[in-house]
ZADRENFI-280419 format. One record per residue: residue in one letter; x, y, z of N, C-alpha, C in turn. Coordinates in steps of 0.1 Angstrom, whole numbers. Layout:
<sites>
<site A <X Y Z> <X Y Z> <X Y Z>>
...
</sites>
This chain:
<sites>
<site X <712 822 1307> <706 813 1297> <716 809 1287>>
<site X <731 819 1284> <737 816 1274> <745 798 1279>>
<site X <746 802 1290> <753 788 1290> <750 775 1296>>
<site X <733 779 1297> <725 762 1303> <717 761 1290>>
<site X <714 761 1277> <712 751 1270> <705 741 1264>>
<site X <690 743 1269> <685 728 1269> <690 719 1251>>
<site X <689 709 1246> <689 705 1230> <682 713 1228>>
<site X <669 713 1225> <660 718 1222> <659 732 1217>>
<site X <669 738 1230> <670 751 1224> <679 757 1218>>
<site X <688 748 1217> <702 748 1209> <702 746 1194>>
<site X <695 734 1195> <689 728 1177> <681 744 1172>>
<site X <669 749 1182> <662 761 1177> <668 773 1174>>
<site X <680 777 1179> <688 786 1181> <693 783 1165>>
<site X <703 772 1161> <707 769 1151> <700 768 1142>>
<site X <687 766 1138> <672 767 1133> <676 781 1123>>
<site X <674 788 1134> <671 802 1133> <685 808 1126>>
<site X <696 808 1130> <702 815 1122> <710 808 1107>>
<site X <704 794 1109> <702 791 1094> <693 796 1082>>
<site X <678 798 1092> <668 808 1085> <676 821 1077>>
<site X <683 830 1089> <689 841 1087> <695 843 1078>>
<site X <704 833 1074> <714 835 1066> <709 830 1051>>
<site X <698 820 1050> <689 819 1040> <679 832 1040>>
<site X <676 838 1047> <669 854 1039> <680 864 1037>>
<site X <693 868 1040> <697 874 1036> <701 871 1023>>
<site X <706 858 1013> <707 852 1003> <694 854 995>>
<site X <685 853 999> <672 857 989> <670 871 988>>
<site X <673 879 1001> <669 894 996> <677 900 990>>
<site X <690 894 986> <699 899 974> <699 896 965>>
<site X <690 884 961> <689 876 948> <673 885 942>>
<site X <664 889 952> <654 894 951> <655 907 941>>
<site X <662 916 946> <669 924 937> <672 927 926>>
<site X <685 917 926> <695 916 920> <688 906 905>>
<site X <676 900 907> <672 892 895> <660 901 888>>
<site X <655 917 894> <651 923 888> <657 934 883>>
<site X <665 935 882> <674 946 879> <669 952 863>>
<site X <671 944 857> <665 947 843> <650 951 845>>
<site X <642 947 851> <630 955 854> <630 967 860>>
<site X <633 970 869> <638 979 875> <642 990 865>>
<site X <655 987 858> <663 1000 846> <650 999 835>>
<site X <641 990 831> <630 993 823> <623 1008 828>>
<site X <618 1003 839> <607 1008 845> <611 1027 846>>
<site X <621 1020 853> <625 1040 854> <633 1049 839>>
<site X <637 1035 832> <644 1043 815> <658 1051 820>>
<site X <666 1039 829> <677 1042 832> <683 1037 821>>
<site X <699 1043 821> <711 1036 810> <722 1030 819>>
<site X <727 1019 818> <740 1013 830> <744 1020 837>>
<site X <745 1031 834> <760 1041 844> <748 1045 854>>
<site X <732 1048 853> <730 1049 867> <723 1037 875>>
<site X <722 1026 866> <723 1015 869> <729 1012 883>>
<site X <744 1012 874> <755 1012 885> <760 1022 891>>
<site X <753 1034 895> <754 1046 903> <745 1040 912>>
<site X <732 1031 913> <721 1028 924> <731 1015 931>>
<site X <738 1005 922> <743 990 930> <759 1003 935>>
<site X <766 1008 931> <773 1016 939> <768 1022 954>>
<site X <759 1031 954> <754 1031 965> <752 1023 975>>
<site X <748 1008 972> <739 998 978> <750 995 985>>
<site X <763 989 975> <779 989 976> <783 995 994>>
<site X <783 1008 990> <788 1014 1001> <780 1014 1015>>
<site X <769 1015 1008> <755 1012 1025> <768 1001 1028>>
<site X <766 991 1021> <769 979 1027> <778 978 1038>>
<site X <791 987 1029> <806 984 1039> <800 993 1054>>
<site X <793 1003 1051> <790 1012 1066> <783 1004 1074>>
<site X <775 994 1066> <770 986 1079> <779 975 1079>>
<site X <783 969 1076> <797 959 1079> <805 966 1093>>
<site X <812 980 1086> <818 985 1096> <814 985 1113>>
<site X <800 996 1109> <795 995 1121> <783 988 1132>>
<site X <786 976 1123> <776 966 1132> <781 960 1143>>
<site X <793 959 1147> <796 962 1161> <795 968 1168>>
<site X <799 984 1167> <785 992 1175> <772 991 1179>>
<site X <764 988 1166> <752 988 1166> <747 975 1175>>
<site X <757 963 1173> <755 953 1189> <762 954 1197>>
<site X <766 969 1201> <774 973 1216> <757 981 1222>>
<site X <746 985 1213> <741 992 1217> <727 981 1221>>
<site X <728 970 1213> <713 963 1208> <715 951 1214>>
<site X <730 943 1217> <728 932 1216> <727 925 1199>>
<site X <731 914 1196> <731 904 1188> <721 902 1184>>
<site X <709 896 1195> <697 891 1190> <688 902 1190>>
<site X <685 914 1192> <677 922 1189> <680 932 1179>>
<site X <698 931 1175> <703 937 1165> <699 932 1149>>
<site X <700 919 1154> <697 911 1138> <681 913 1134>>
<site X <673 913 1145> <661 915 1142> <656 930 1134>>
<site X <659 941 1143> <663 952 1132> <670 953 1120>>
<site X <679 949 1122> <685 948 1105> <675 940 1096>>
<site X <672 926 1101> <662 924 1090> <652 929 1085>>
<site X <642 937 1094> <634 947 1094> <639 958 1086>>
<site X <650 963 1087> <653 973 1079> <653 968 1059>>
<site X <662 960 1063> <665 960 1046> <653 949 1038>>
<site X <642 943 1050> <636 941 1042> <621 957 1037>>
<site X <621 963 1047> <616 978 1047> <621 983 1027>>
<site X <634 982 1026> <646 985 1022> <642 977 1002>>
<site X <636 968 1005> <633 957 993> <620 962 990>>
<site X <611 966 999> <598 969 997> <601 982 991>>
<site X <605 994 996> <611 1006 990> <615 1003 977>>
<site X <622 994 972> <624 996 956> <615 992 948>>
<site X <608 983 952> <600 979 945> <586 990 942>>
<site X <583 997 956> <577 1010 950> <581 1023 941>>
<site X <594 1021 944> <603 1032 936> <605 1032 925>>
<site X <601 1014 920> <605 1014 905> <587 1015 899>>
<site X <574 1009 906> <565 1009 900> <553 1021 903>>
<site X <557 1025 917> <544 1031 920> <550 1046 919>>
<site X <559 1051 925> <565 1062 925> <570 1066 913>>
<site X <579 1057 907> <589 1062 896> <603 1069 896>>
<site X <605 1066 904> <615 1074 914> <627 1069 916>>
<site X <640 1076 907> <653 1071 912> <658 1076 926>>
<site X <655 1088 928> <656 1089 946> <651 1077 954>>
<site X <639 1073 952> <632 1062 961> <637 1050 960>>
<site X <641 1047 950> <649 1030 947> <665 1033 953>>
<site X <671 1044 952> <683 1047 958> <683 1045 975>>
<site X <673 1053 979> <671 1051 994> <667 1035 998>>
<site X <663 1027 992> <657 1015 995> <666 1006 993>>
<site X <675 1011 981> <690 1004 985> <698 1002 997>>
<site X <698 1020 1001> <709 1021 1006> <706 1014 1023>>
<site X <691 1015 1023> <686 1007 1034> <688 990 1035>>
<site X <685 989 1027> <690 971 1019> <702 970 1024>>
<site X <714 976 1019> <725 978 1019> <731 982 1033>>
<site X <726 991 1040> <729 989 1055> <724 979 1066>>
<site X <713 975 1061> <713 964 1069> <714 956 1068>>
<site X <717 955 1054> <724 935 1053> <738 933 1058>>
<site X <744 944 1059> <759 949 1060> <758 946 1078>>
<site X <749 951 1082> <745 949 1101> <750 938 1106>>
<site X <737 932 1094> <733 920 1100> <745 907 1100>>
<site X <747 911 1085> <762 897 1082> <770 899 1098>>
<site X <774 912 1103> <784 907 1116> <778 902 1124>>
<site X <763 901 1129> <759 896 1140> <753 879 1137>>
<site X <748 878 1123> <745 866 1124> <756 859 1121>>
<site X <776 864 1117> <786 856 1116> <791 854 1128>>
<site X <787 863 1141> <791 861 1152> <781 853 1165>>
<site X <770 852 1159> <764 840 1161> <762 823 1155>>
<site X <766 822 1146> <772 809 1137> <785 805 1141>>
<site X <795 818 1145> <807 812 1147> <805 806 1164>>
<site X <795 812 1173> <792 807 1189> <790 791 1188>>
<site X <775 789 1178> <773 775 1175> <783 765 1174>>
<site X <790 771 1163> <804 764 1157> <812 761 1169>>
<site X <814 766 1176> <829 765 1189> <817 759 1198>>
<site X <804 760 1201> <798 752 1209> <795 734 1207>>
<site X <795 735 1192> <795 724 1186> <807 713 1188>>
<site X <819 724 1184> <833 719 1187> <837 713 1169>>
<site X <828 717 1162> <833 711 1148> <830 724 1136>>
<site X <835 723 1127> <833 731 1115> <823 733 1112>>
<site X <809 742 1113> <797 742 1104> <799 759 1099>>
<site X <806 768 1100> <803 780 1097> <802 777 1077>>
<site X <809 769 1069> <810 770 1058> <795 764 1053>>
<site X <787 757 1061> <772 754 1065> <764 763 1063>>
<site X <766 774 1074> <754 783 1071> <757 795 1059>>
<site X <771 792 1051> <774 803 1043> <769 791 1033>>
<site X <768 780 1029> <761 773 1017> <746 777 1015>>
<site X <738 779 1030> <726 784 1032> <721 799 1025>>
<site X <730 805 1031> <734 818 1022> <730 816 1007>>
<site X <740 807 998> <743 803 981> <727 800 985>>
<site X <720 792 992> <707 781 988> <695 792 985>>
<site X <700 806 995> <689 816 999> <692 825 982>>
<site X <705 824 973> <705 835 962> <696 825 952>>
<site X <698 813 949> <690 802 942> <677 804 942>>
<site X <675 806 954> <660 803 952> <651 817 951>>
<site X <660 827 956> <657 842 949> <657 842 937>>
<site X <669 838 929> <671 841 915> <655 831 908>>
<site X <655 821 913> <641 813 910> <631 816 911>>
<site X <629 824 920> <617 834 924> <615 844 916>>
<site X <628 852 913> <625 866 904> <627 861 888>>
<site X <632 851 885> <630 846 868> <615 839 868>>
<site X <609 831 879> <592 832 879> <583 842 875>>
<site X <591 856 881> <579 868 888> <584 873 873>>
<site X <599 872 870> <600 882 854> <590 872 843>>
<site X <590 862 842> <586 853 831> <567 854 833>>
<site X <565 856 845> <548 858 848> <541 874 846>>
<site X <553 881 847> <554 896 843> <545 903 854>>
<site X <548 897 863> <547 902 880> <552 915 883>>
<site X <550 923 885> <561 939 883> <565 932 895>>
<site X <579 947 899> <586 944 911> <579 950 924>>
<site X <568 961 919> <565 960 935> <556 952 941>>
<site X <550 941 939> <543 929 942> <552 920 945>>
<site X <563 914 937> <575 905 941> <580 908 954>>
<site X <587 922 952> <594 931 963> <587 929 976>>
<site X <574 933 975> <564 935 991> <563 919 995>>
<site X <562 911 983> <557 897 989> <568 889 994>>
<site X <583 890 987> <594 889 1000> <597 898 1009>>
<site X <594 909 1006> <601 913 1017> <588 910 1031>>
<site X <574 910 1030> <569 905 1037> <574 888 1048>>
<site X <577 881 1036> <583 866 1043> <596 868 1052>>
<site X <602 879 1051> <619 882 1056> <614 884 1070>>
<site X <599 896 1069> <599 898 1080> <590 888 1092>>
<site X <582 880 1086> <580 866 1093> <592 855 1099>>
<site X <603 856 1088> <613 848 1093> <619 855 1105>>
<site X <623 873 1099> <633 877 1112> <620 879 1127>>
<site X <610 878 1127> <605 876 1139> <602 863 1148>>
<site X <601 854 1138> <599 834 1140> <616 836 1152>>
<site X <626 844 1142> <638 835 1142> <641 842 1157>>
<site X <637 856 1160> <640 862 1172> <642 855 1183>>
<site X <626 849 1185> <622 842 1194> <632 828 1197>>
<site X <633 826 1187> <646 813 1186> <663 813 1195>>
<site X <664 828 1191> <674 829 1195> <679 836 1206>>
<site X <687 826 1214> <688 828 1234> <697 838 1231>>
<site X <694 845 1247> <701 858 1252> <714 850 1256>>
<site X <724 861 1251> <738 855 1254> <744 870 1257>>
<site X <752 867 1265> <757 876 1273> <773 881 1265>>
<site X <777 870 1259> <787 872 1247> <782 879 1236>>
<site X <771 878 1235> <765 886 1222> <757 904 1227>>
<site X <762 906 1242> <761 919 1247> <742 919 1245>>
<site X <734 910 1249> <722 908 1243> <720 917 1260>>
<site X <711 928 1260> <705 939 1270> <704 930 1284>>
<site X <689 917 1279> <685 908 1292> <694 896 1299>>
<site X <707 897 1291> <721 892 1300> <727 894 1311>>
<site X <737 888 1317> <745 897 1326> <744 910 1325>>
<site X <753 919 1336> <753 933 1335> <768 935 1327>>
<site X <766 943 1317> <773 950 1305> <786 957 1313>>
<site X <798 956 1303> <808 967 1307> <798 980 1306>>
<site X <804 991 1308> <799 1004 1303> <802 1006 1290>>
<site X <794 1017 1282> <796 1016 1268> <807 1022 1264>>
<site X <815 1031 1271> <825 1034 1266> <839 1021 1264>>
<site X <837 1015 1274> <846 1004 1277> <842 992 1262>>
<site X <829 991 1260> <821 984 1248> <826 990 1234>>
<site X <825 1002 1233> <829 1007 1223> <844 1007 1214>>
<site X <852 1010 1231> <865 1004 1228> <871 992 1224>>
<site X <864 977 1227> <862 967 1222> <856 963 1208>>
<site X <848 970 1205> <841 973 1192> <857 976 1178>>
<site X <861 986 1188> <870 989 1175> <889 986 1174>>
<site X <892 975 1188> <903 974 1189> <910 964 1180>>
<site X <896 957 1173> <908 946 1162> <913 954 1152>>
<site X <909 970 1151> <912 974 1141> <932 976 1145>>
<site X <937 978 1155> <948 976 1165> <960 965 1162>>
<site X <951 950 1160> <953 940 1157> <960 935 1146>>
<site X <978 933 1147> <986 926 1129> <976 916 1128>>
<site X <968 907 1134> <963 894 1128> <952 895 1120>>
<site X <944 909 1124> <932 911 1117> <935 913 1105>>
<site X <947 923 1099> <952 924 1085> <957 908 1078>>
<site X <966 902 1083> <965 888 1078> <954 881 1073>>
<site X <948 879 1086> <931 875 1081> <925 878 1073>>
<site X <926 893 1071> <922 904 1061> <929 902 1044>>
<site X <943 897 1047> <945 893 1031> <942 878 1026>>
<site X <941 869 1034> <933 860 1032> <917 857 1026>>
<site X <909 867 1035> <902 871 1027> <895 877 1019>>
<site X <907 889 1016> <912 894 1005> <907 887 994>>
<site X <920 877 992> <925 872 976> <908 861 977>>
<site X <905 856 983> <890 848 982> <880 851 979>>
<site X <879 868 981> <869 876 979> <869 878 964>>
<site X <882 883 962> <883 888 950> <882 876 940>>
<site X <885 867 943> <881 853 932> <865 851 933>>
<site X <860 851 946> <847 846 945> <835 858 936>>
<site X <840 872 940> <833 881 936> <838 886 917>>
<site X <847 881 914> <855 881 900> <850 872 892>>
<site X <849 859 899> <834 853 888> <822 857 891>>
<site X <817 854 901> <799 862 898> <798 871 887>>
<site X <810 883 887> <808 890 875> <812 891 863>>
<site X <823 883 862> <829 878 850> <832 866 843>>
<site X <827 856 854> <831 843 844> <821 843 832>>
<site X <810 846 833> <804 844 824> <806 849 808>>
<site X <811 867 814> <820 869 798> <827 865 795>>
<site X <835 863 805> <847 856 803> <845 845 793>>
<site X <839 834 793> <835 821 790> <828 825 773>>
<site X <820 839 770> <815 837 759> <823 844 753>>
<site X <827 858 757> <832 864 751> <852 868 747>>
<site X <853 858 764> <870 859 761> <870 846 754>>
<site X <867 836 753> <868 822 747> <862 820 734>>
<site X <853 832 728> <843 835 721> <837 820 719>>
<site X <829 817 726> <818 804 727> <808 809 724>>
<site X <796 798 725> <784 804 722> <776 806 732>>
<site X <762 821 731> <757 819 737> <751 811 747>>
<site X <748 814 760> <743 806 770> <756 799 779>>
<site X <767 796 773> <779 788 778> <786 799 789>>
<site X <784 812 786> <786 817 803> <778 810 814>>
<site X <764 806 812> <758 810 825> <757 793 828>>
<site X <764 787 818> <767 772 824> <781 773 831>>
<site X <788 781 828> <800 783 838> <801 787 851>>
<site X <795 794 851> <786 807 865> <781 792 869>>
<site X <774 786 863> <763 774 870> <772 758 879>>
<site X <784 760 873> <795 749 876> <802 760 885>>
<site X <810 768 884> <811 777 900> <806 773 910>>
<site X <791 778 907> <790 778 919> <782 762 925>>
<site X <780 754 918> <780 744 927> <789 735 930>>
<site X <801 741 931> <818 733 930> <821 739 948>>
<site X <815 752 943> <821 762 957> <801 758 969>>
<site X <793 755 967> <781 751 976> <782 740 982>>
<site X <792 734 973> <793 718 976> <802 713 986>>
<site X <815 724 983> <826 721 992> <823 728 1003>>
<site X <810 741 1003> <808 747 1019> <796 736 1023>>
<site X <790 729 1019> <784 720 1029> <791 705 1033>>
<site X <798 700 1028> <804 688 1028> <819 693 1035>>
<site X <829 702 1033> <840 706 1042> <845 711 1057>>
<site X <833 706 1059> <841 712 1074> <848 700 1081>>
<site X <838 686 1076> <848 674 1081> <863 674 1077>>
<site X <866 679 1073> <880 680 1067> <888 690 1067>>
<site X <883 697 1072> <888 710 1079> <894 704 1099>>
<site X <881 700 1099> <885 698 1113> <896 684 1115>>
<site X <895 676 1103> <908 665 1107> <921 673 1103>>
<site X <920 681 1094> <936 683 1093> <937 701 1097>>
<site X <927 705 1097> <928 718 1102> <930 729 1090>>
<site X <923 743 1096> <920 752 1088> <932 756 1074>>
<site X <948 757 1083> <958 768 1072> <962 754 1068>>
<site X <957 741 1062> <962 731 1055> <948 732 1047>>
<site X <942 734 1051> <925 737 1040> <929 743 1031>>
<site X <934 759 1036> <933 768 1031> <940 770 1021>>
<site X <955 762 1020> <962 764 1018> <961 757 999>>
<site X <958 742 1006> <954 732 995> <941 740 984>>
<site X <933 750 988> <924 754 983> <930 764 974>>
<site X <940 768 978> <948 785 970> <950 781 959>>
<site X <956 765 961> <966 761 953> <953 760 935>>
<site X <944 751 942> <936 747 936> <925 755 933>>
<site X <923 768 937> <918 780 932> <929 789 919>>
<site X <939 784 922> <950 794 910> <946 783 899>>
<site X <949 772 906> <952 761 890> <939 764 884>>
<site X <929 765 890> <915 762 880> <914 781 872>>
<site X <919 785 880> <918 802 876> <926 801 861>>
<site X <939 794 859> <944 791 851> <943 785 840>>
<site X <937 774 846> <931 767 834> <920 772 826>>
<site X <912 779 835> <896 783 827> <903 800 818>>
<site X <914 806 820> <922 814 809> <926 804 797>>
<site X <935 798 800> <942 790 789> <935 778 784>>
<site X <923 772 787> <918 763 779> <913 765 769>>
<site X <916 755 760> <915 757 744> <903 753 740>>
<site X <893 744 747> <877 741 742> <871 742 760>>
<site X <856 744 757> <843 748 766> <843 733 778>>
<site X <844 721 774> <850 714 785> <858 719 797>>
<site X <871 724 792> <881 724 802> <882 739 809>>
<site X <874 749 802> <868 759 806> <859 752 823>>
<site X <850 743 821> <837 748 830> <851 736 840>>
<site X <863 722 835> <869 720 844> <873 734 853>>
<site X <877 742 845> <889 751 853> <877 760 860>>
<site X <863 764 858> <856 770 866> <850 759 878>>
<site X <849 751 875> <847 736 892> <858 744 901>>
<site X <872 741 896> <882 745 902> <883 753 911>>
<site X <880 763 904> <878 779 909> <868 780 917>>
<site X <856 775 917> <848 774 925> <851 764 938>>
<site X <857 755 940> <860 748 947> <871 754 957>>
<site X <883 761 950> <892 764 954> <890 774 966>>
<site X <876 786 958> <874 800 967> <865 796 974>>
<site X <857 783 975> <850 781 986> <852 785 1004>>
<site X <862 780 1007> <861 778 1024> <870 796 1032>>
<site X <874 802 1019> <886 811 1022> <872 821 1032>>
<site X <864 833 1026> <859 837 1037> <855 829 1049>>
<site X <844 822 1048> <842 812 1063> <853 808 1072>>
<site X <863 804 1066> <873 801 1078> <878 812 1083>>
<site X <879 822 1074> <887 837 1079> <879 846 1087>>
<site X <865 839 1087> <856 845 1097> <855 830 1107>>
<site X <856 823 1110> <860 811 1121> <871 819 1131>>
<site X <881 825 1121> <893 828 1126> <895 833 1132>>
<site X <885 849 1126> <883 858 1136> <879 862 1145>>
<site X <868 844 1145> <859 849 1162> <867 834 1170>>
<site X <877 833 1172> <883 824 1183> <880 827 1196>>
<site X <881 839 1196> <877 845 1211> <865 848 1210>>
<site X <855 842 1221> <847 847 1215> <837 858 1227>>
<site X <847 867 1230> <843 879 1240> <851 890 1233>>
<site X <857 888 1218> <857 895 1211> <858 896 1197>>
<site X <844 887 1195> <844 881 1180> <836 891 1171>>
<site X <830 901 1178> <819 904 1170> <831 919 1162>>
<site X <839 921 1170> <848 934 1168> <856 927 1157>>
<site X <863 913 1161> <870 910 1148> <862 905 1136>>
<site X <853 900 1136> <846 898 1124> <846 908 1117>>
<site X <836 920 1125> <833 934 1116> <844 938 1107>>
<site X <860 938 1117> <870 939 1107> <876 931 1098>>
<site X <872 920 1096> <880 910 1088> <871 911 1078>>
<site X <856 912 1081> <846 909 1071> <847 924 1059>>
<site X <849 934 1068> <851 949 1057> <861 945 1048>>
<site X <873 940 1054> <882 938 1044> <880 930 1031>>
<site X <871 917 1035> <866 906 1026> <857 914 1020>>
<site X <844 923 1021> <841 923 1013> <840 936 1006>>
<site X <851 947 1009> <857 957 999> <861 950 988>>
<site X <867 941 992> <872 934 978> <861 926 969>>
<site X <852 921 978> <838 914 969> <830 922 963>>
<site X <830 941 967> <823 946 961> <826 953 956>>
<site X <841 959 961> <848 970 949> <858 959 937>>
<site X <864 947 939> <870 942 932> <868 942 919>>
<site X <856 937 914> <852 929 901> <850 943 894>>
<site X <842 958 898> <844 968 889> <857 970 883>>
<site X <867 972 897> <882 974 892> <887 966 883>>
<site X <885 948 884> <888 943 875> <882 948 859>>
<site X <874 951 859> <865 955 850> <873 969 839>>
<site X <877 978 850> <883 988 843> <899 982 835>>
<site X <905 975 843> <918 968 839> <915 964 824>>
<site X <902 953 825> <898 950 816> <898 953 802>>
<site X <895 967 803> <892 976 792> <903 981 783>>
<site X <915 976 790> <929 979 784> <936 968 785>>
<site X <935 958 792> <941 944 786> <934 932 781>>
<site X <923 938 783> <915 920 781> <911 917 788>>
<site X <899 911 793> <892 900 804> <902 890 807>>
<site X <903 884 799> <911 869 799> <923 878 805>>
<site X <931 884 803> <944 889 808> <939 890 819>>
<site X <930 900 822> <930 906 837> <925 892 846>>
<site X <923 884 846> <918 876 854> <933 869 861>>
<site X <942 870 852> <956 866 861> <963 874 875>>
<site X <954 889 878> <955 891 887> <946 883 897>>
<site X <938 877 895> <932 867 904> <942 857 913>>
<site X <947 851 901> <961 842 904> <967 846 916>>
<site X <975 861 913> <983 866 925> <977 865 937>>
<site X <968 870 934> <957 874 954> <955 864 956>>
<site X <950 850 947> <946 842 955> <957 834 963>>
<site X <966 833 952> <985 831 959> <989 836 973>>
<site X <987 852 973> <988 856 986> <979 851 998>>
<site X <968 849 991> <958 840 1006> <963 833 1014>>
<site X <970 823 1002> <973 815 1005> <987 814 1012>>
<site X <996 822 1013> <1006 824 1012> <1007 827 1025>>
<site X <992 836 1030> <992 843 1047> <984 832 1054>>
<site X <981 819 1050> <970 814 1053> <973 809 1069>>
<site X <985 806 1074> <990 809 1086> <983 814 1094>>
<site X <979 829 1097> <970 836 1101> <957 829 1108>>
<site X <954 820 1101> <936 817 1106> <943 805 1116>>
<site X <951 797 1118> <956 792 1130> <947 793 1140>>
<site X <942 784 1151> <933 786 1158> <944 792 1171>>
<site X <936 802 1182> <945 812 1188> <945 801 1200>>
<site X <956 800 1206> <957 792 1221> <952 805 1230>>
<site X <945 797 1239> <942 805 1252> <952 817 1258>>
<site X <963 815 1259> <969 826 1263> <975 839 1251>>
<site X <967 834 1239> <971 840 1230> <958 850 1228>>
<site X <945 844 1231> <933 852 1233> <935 866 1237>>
<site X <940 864 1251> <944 875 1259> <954 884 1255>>
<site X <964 880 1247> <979 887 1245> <975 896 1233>>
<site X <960 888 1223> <966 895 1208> <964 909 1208>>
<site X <958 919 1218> <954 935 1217> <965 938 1228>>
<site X <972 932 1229> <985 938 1242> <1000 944 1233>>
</sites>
């Protein structure tokens, strides 16, 4: 079935893991916009605040890690369906844990479930977006990661409704996490058995030991580290403002209230804008001239929004920045799945690397912080994103005989 096709089922296929990638964006925004309800409800103080998003943290990378296993065992399309199931399970759990239980155990576990399955899921729905993309023959993966931004929006819209209507969280919580699981079952059905995606009702499978070995050989791979600092230095820019431009903006610039979250608000539609509208331009001049032009223009804006002297050239230098860190993960997950009879192995690894840095970065920045300054510490931004750019080489599309050669 993977390789006959009808439109119909191809447009559906692509349907669906646009859905995908729009519920995983909402059930982190779902969250993440009640947080302050949540630390109400149980009469937490920050530090275990961030001892529960720590947790969620690490679920994450374990399922990043090992969701190529878990599609050596499941298949792609029956893998993602679990994982959604799970961490929407996982959304519903906190929301009991914060109102009906009262329970920092219970909201910890419903993290960590959240947290492993979203972590699953990212490798099999990036190694399904990247099949489309090479089926298509043009750039859409920075497409379904704008979907993604469209899925945190409309979360974040949803949970400042449900905080402002004084909705508790476990009514919010159950009633998306309900929708996640309507979408991951709509979207199941959508999506054809592919024999590249090791889906069970495919061809017949290597053996699993042979699967497993596949699973973990990009770790083997100099390209996957290249890749890996590529999206590195993108991570750490894109994940450095979500959590800091905004102080940055009131309190390193000392502005006035509110003028953080107009900064945060020009980010990120600088970086949504350029993942739906860039792939055309990716594909005329090609990825490591993207990538490259983007470094450049992620440092300058990184620099500017430090050294600007008024709130104008601030939210210029956050466009920048936002624009700049746009295409760096997507292409470095394009990159990774060239081959794509071993895309799901290099994803897993390229994506761990990207997003240790998206989720351990911005604390670490944080602690630097505390001895130099915000505004100082953000010039290590500069560097990483320099280096991105510096290895951007790496994401080079692989020639056919190079498919074969790169684990030899």
């Amino acid at each position: 079935m993977d390789t006959a096709l009808t439109r119909s089922q191809f447009v559906r296929w692509r349907a669906a893991i646009f859905a995908i990638f729009f519920a995983s964006g909402l059930s982190i925004a779902t969250w993440a916009s009640r947080v302050p309800a949540i630390k109400e409800a149980l009469g937490l103080d920050n530090a275990q605040v961030g001892s529960i998003l720590l947790g969620m943290g690490v679920a994450s990378i374990i399922g990043i890690s090992t969701g190529p296993a878990v599609m050596v065992r499941t298949g792609a399309r029956r893998g993602m369906l679990l994982a959604m199931l799970m961490f929407a399970a996982g959304i519903a759990l906190v929301g009991l844990g914060a109102d009906v239980f009262g329970s920092v155990g219970v909201v910890l576990a419903g993290m960590a479930l959240f947290g492993f399955g979203n972590g699953c899921l990212d490798v099999m729905m990036n190694v399904e977006a990247t099949a489309i993309e090479q089926r298509m023959g043009k750039t859409i993966l920075p497409v379904f990661h704008a979907l993604f931004s469209f899925g945190t929006v409309i979360g974040a819209g949803i949970g400042a409704l449900a905080a402002g209507l004084s909705v508790n969280v476990a009514t919010h919580a159950g009633v998306v996490s309900a929708l996640i699981v309507v979408i991951a079952v709509v979207c199941f059905f959508q999506v054809p058995v592919r024999a590249a995606a090791l889906d069970p009702e495919g061809s017949e499978k290597p053996p699993l030991r042979q699967r497993l070995h596949t699973a973990l050989e990009a770790w083997r791979e100099p390209r996957t580290y290249l890749l890996g600092v590529v999206m590195l230095g993108m991570a750490f820019a894109e994940g450095g403002a979500n959590d800091w431009i905004a102080l940055g903006t009131e309190q390193g610039h000392g502005l006035s209230d509110g003028t953080g979250a107009v900064s945060l608000a020009v980010f990120s539609i600088g970086m949504t804008l350029v993942r739906l509208f860039g792939g055309p331009i990716v594909d005329r001049v090609g990825r490591v001239i993207v990538l490259r032009v983007l470094a450049v223009t992620a440092a300058g804006g990184i620099l500017l929004f430090i050294l600007a002297p008024n709130l104008p050239l601030v939210l210029v230098g956050a466009a920048l920045w936002g624009i700049g860190a746009s295409l760096g993960f997507p292409l470095g997950m394009s990159a990774a799945a060239d081959d794509p009879a071993k895309a799901a192995a290099r994803v897993s690894a390229a994506a761990t690397i990207g997003y240790i840095a998206f989720l351990g970065g911005p604390p670490v920045l944080g602690i630097i912080s505390e001895h130099i300054g915000l505004l100082n510490t953000l010039f290590i931004l500069v560097v990483l994103v320099g280096l991105s750019g510096l290895f951007s080489g790496a994401a080079r599309p692989l020639r056919e005989d190079e498919k074969t050669a790169a684990t030899k």
